[in-house]
C-alpha positions in Angstrom: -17.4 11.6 14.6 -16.6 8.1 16.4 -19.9 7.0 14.6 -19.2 7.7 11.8 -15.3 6.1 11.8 -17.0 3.0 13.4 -19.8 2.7 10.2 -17.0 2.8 8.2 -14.9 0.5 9.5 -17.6 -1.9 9.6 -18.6 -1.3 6.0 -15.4 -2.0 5.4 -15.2 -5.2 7.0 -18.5 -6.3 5.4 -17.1 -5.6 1.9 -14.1 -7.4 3.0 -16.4 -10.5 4.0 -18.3 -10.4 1.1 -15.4 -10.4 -1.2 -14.0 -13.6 0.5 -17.4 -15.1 0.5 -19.0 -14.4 -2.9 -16.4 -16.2 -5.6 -18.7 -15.8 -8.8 -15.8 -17.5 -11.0 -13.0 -14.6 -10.4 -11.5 -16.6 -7.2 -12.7 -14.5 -4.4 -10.1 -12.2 -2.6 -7.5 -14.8 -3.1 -6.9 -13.9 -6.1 -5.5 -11.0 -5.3 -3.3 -12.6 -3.3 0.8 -12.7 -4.4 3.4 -13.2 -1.8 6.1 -12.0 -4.0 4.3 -8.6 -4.8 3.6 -8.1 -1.4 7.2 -8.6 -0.5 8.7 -6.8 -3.1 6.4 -3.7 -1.6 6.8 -4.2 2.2 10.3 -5.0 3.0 11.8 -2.5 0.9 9.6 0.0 2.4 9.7 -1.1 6.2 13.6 -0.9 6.0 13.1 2.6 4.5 10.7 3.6 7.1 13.6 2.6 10.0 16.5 3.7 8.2 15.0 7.4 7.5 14.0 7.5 11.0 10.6 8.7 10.0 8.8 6.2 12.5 7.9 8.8 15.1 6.3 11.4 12.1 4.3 8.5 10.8 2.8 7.7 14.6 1.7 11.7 14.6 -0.5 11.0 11.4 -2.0 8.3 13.3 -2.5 10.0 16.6 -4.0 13.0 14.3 -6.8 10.7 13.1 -7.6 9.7 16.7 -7.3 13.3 17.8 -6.1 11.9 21.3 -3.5 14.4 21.9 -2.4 18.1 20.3 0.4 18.4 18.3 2.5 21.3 17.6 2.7 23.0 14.3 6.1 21.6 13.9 5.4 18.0 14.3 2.4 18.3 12.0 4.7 19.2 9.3 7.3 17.2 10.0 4.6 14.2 9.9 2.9 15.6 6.6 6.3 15.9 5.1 7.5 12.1 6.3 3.7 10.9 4.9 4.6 13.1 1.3 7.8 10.4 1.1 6.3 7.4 2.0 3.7 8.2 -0.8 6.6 8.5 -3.1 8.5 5.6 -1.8 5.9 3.3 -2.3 4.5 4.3 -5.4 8.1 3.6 -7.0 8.6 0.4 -4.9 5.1 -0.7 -7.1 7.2 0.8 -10.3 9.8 -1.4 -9.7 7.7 -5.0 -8.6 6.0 -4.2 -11.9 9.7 -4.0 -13.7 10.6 -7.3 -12.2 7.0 -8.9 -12.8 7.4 -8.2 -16.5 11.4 -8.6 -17.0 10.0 -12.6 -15.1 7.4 -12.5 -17.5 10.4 -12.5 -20.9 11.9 -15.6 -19.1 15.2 -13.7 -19.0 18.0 -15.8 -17.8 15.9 -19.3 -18.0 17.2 -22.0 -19.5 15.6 -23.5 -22.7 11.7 -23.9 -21.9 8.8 -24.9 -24.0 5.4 -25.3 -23.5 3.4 -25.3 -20.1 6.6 -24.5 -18.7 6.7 -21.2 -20.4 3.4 -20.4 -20.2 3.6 -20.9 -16.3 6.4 -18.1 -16.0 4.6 -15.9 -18.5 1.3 -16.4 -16.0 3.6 -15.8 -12.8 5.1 -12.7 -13.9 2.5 -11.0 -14.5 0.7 -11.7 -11.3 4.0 -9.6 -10.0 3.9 -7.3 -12.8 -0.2 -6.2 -11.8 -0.3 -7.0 -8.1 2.7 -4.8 -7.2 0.9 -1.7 -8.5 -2.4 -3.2 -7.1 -0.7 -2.9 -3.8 1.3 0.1 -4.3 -2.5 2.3 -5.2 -4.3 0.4 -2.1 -1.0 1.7 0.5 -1.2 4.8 -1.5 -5.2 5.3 -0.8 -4.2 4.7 2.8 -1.2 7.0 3.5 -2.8 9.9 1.3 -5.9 9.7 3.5 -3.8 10.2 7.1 -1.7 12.6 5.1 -4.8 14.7 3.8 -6.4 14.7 7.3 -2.9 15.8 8.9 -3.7 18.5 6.0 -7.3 19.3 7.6 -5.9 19.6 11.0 -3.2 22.3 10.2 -5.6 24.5 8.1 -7.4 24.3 11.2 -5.0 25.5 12.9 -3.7 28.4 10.7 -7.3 29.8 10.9 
């Protein structure tokens, strides 16, 4: 099993790699780079994660994927049930980085611009708009996995 985690992590990393490396006119991994996105995402959601006090049922999932330590039945709910909101939090968090992206995109608010100037917010607001929900799958792909293998470990169990 700790093969098989360590070939993918180093897939991963070599796709990773490769994506900075190989440009082939799309601008490479940068691209997908937006600071704003990634803010709108990540703050909202880390103040969520404290305020809920969810920390310690998230830290389960992990330590369920190491398969370090046992958990009881009751923490391995609690944890599946604190991963089932965070999956919910963060896919409208992406819902509503795509709202802004696109109500940036109208020029709402903006004084009286023309030309490149307009065409610059346009460009800007939609690099929100689709990198919020680019985000929002990506953390999505990542909670639902830890979530699905907390999943695994308590049908295990109930056997």
């Amino acid at each position: 099993m700790k093969v098989k985690k360590a070939i993918a992590v180093i897939i991963a990393l070599l796709i990773l790699a490769l994506g900075v490396v190989i440009d082939k006119g799309f601008g490479g991994l940068a691209t997908y780079w937006n600071a704003p996105s990634l803010l709108f995402i990540m703050i909202p959601l880390i103040s969520i994660l404290v305020l809920s006090d969810n920390l310690n049922e998230l830290v389960i999932g992990i330590g369920v994927i190491n398969g370090k330590k046992e958990y009881t039945m009751k923490e391995l709910h609690s944890s599946k049930n604190a991963y089932n909101m965070i999956i919910k939090v963060v896919l409208s968090l992406s819902i509503l980085g795509t709202l802004i992206g696109i109500i940036n995109m109208s020029g709402y608010g903006q004084a009286d611009w023309s030309g490149l100037e307009l065409l610059h917010l346009y460009h800007a607001g939609l690099s929100v708009a689709l990198l919020t929900i680019v985000y929002g799958i990506i953390l999505n792909i990542f909670f639902y996995a830890i979530k699905s293998r907390i999943n695994k470990e308590i049908i295990y169990r109930e056997r």
